[in-house]
C-alpha positions as CSV (number, residue, x, y, z in Angstrom):
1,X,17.6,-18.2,0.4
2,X,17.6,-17.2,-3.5
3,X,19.1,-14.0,-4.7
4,X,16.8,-13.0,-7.8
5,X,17.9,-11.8,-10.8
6,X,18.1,-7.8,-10.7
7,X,16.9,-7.3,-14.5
8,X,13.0,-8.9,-15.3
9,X,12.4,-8.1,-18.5
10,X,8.3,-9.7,-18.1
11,X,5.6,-7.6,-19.7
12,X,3.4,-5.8,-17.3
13,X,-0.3,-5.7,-17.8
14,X,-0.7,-2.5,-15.5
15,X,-2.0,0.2,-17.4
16,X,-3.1,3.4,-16.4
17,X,-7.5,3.7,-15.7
18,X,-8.7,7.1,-17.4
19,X,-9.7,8.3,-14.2
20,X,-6.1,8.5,-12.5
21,X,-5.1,10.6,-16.1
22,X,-2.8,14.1,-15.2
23,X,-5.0,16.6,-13.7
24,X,-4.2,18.9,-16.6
25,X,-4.6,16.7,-19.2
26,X,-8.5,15.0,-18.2
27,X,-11.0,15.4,-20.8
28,X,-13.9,13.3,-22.5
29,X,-17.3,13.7,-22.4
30,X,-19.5,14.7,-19.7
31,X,-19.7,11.2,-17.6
32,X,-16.7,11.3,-17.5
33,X,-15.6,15.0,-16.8
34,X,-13.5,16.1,-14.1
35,X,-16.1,17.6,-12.7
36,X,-18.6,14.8,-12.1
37,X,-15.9,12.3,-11.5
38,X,-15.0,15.0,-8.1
39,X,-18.1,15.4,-7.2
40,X,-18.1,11.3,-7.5
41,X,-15.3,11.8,-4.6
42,X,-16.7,14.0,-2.9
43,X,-19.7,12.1,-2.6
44,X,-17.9,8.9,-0.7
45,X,-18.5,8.9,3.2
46,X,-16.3,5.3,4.1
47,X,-13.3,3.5,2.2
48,X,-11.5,0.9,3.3
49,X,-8.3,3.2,3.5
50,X,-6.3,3.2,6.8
51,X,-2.5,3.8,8.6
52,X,-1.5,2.6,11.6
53,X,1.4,3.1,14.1
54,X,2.3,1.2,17.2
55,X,3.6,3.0,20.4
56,X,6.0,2.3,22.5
57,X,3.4,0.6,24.9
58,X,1.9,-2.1,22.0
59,X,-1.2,-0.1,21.7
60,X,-1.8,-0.4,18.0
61,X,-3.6,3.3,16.9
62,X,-5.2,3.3,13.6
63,X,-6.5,6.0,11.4
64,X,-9.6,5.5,9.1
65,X,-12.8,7.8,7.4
66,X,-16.4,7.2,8.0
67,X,-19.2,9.7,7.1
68,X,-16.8,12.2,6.3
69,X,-14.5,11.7,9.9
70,X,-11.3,11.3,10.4
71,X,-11.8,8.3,12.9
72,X,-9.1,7.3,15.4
73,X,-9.1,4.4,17.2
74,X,-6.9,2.0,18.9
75,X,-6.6,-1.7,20.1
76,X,-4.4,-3.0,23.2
77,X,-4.9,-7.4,21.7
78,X,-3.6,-6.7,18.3
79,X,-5.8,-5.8,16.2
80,X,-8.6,-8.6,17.0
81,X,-10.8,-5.2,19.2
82,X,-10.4,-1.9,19.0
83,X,-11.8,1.4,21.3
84,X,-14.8,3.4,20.5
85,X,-13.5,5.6,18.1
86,X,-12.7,9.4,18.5
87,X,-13.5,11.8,15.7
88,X,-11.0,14.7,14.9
89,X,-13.2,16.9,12.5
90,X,-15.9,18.4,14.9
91,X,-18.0,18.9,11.3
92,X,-18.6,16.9,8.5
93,X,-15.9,17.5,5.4
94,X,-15.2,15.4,2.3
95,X,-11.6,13.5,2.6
96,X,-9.1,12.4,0.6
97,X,-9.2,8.3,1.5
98,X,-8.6,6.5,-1.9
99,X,-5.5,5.1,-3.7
100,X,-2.8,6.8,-2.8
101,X,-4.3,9.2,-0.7
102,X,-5.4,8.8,3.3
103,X,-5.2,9.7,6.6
104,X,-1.8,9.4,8.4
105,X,-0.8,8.8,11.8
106,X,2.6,9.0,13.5
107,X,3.6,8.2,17.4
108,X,5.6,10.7,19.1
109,X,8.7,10.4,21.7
110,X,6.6,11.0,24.7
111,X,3.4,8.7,23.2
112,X,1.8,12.0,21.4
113,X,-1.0,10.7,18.9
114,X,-0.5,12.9,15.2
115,X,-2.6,12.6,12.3
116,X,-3.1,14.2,9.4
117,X,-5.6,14.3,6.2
118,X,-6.6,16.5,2.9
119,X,-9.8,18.0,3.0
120,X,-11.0,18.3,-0.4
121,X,-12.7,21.5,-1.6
122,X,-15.5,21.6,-4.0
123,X,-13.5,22.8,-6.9
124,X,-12.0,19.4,-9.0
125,X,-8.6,18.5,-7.6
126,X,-8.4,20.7,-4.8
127,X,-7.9,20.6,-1.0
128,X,-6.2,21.7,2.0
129,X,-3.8,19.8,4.5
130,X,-5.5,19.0,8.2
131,X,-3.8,18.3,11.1
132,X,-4.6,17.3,14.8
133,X,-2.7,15.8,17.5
134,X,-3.6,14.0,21.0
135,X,-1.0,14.6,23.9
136,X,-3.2,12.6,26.7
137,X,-3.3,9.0,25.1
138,X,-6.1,9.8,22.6
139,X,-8.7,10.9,25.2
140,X,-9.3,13.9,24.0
141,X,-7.8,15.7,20.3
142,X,-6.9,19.4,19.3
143,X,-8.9,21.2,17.2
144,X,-7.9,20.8,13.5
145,X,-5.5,23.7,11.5
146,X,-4.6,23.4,7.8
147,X,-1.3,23.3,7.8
148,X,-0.9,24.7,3.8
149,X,-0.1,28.7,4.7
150,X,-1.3,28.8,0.8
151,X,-5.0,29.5,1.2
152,X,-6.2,29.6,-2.5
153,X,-8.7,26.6,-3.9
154,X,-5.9,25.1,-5.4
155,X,-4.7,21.5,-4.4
156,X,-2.4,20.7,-1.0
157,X,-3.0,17.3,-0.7
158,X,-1.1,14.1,-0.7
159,X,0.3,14.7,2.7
160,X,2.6,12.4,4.2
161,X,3.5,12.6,8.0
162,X,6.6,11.5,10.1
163,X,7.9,12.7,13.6
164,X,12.0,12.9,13.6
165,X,14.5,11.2,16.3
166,X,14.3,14.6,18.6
167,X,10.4,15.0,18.6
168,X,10.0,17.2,15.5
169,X,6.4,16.9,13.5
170,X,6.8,17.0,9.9
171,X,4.5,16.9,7.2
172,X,5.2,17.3,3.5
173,X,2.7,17.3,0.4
174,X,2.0,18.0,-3.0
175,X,1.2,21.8,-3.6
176,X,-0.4,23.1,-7.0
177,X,0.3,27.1,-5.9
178,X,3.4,27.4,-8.4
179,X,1.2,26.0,-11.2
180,X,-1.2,28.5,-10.8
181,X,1.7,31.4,-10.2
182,X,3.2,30.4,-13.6
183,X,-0.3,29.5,-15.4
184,X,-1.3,33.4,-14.6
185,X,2.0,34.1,-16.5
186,X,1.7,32.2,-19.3
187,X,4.4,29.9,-18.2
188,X,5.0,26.2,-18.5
189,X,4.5,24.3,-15.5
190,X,4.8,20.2,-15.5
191,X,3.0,18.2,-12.5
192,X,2.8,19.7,-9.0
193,X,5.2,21.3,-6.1
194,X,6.0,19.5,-2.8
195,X,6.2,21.7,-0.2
196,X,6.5,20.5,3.8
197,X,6.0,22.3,7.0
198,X,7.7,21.4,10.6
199,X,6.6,21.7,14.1
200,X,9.4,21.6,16.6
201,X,6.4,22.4,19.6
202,X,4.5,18.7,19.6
203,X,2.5,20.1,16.8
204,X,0.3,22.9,18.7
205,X,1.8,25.1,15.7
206,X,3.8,24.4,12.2
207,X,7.0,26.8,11.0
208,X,6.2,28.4,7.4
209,X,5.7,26.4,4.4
210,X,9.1,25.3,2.7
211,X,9.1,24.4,-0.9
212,X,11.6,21.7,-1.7
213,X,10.8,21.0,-5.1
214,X,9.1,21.8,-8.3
215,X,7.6,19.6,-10.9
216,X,6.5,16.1,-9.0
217,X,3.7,13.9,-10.1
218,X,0.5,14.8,-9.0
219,X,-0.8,12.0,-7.3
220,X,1.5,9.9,-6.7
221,X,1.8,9.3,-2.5
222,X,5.0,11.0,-1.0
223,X,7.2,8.1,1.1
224,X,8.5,9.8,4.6
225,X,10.8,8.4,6.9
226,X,13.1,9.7,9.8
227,X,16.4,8.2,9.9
228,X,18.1,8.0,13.1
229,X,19.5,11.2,13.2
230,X,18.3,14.5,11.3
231,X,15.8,15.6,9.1
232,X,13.4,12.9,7.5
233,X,13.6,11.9,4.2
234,X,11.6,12.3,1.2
235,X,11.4,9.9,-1.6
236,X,8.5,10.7,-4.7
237,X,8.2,10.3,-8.3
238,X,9.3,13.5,-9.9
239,X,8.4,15.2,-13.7
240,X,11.8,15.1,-14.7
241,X,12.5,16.9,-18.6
242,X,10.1,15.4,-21.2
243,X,7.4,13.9,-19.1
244,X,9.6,11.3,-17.9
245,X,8.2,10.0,-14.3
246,X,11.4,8.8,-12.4
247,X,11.9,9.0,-8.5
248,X,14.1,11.4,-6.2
249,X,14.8,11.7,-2.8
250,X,16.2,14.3,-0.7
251,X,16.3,15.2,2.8
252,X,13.8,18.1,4.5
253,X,16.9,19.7,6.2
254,X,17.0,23.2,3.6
255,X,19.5,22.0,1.7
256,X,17.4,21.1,-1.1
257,X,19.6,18.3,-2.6
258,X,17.7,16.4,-4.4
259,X,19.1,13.1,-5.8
260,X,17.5,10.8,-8.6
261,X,17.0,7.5,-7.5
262,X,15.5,5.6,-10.9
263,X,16.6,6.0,-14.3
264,X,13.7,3.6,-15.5
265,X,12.6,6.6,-18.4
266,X,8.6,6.3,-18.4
267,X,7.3,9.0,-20.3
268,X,3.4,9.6,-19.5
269,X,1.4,12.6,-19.9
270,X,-0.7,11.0,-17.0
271,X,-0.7,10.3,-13.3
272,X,-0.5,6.4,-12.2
273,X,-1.6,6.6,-8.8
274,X,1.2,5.0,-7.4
275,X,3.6,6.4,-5.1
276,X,6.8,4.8,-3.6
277,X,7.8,3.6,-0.2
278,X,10.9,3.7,1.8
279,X,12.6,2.5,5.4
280,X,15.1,3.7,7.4
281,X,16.2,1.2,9.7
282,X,18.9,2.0,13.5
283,X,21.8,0.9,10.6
284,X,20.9,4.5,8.4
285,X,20.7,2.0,5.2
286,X,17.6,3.4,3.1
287,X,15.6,0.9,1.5
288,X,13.4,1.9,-1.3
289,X,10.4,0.3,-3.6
290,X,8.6,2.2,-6.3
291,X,6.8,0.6,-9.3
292,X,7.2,2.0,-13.4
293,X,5.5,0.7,-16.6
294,X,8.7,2.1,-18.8
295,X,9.3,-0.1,-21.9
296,X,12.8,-0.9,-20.4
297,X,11.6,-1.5,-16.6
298,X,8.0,-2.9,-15.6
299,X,6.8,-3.6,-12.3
300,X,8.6,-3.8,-9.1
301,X,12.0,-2.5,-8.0
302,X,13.6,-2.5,-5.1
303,X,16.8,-0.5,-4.6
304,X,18.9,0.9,-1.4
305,X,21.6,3.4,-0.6
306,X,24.2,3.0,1.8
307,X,25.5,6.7,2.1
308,X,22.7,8.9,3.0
309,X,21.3,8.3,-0.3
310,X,23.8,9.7,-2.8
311,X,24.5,6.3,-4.4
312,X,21.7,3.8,-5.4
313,X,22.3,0.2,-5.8
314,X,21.3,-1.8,-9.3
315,X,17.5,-2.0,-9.0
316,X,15.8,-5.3,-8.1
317,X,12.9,-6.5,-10.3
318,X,10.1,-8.0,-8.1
319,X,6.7,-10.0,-7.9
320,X,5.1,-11.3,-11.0
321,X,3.6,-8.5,-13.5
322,X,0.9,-10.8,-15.1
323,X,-0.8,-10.7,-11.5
324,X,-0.7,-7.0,-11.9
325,X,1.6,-6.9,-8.7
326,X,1.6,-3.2,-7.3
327,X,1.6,-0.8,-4.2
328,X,4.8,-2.6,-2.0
329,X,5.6,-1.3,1.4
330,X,9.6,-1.9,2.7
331,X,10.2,-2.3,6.6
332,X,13.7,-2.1,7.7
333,X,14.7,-3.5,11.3
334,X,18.9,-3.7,10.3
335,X,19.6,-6.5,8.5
336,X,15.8,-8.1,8.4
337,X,14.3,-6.4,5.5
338,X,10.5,-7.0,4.3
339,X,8.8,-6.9,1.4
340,X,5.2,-6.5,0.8
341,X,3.0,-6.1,-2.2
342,X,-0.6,-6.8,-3.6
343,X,-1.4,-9.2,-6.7
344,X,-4.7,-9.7,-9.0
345,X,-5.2,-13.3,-10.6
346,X,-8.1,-12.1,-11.9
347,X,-10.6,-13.3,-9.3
348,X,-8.5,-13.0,-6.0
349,X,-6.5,-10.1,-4.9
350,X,-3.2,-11.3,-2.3
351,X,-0.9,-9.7,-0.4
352,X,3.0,-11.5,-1.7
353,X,6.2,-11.2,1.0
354,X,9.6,-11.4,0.6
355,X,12.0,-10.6,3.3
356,X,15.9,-10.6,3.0
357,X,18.2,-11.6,6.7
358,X,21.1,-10.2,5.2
359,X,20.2,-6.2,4.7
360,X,18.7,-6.6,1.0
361,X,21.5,-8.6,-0.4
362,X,19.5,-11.6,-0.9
363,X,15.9,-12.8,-0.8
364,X,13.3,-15.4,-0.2
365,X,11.0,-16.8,-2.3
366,X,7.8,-14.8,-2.6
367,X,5.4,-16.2,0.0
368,X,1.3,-15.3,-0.1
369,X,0.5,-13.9,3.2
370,X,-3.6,-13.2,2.8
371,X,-5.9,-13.2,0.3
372,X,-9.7,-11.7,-0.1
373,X,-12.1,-12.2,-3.7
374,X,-13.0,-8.4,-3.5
375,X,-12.2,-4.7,-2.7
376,X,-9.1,-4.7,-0.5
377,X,-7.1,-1.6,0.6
378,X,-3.0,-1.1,-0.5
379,X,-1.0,-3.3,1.9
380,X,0.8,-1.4,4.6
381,X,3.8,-3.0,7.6
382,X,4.3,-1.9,11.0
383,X,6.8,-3.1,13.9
384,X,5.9,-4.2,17.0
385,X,8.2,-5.4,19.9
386,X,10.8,-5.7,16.9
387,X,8.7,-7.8,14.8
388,X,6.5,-7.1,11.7
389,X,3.2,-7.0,11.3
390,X,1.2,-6.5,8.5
391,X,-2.0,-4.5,8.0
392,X,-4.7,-4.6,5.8
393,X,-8.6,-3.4,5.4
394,X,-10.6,-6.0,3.2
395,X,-14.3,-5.4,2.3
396,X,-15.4,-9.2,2.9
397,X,-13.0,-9.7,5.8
398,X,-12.5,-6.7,7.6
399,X,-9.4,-4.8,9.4
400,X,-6.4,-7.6,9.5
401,X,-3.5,-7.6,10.9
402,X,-1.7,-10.3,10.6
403,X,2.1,-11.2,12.5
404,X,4.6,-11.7,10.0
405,X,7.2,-13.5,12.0
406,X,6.2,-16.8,11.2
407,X,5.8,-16.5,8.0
408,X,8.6,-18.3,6.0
């Protein structure tokens, strides 16, 4: 096992597409106005975006969007069948299901089925947060609610979902309503809100929005995870003084402590599309992956906190920027820690590994798990009878998922 340097001072090619640019800062000419590049978005009735959970029985549920659904479905062999799916949105609406953005779906204590989605409105980067839920083993779902108690055409989107260690439902987004409070003012206003809701009934109804910050990124996905006790945690890449798009975390419990987690310093008037991830393993040790394209830190880092995430340690560079390695996911199970990621060579897009036996300390070598020559959705992990799995939607090659145990 090699322990890798933890400062890579390799030039990334990433670079930011015109298209992802900051909300308030997209202009150009008509074919490319914000306008017709929404109603581009709107127009889109299947991606290859999907999340998945396992229960506590093996039954692998998966959430994905076809002809502006929500589909859920679910296979009992692993991936290789699946049920006819059910669709949660009784009428046709246009969903967020690209990039950073998706469905979600979470297991609860007693095998209830949650999922959540943005709906997005006609107006350009706007939307509402949807929720259902399933308490009979996905025969049969709830009616949707929006969740955002914000009802202006503004954007709620972004949504992350995660169910605590005693049953609670909580969902948290990005929220544009104090942007709009202090445009109306004349005020200054950098990025977005994130604001997150909690259900402590199995989701039949959600407790008041709560703000717990001001000034994130835009569009950068929120990472959630329960620990195992408390309030979940949220980790997100935040506006911090000067445009600088670093990452904090904090915990959904009121307290509103937020922490910064990287000091990486990249200053862009623009939003990259590419959110962090984070694991929270029986041990309470939070493991964290986000990427950056700041002069002084490119690519990959990797980072955890031992103390409830109030210290950080030194950042670990990781996968190889001239392959344009982006969108990681971490999976925690105590001391086995995985690493996943997507490269580009230019002609074939792979999905690289890493995993560490010793809580993060160390590291293997990276490893490819899969490959596909075209479109391919972000990579995501799962645990299964305390194993990982990865899983991943390919155009050419369909829904994977692919047991990560043998892999060296």
């Amino acid at each position: 096992m090699k322990t890798l340097p933890f400062v890579a001072i390799l030039i990334s090619l990433f670079c930011v597409s015109p298209v992802l640019a900051h909300e308030e800062h997209e202009h150009g000419d008509a074919k490319h106005s914000p306008e017709k590049m929404w109603a581009d978005i709107l127009a889109k009735d299947q991606t290859l975006a999907t999340s998945v959970a396992f229960d506590a029985q093996g039954r692998l549920w998966r959430a994905s969007v076809r002809d502006r659904h929500v589909l859920v479905d679910y296979s009992d062999d692993l991936g290789k069948t699946f049920a006819a799916p059910a669709a949660l949105n009784p009428e046709a609406e246009a969903i967020g299901a690209d990039g950073d953005s998706r469905p979600k779906i979470a297991i609860g204590k007693h095998g209830e089925v949650y999922v959540s989605w943005t709906k997005l409105l006609d107006k350009p980067y706007t939307g509402d947060v949807r929720f259902s839920r399933s308490l009979d083993g996905g025969r049969t779902f709830s009616a949707p609610i929006t969740v955002n108690d914000n009802r202006d055409v503004i954007g709620h989107r972004f949504d992350a979902l995660t169910v605590s260690a005693d049953g609670k439902v909580y969902l948290a987004w990005l929220d544009k309503r104090d942007l709009a409070a202090a445009k109306s003012k004349g005020e200054k206003y950098s990025g977005s809100a994130l604001y997150y809701a909690v259900s402590d009934n199995s989701g039949k109804s959600f407790a008041a929005n709560v703000k717990l910050v001001d000034y994130s990124c835009d569009c950068c996905r929120i990472a959630l995870a329960a620990p195992p006790h408390g309030a979940p945690v949220a980790f997100w890449r935040h506006v911090f003084d000067d445009n600088i798009r670093d990452h904090a975390l904090a915990r959904l419990d009121g307290r509103n402590e937020i922490h910064r987690v990287s000091h990486d310093e990249w200053k862009i008037e623009a939003c990259p599309h590419h959110g962090p991830a984070l694991s929270i393993a029986s041990d309470g040790v939070y493991h964290l992956s986000w990427f950056d394209n700041a002069p002084k830190a490119r690519g990959l880092f990797y980072a955890q906190s031992r103390d409830g995430g109030q210290t950080f340690s030194t950042p670990l560079h990781f996968g190889e920027d001239t392959r344009q390695a982006g969108h990681a996911d971490v999976l925690s199970m105590g001391q086995n820690v995985l690493l996943v990621w997507k490269e580009f060579d230019g002609k074939v897009s792979s999905i690289q590994l890493m995993r560490s036996n010793d809580g993060g300390a160390s590291w293997t070598d990276p490893s490819s798990v899969a490959d596909t020559s075209d479109a391919s959705d972000h990579p995501q992990l799962a645990i299964h009878d305390g194993h990982a799995w990865l899983s991943w939607n390919t155009k050419l090659e369909g829904y994977r998922l692919i047991a990560l145990k043998d892999v060296p």
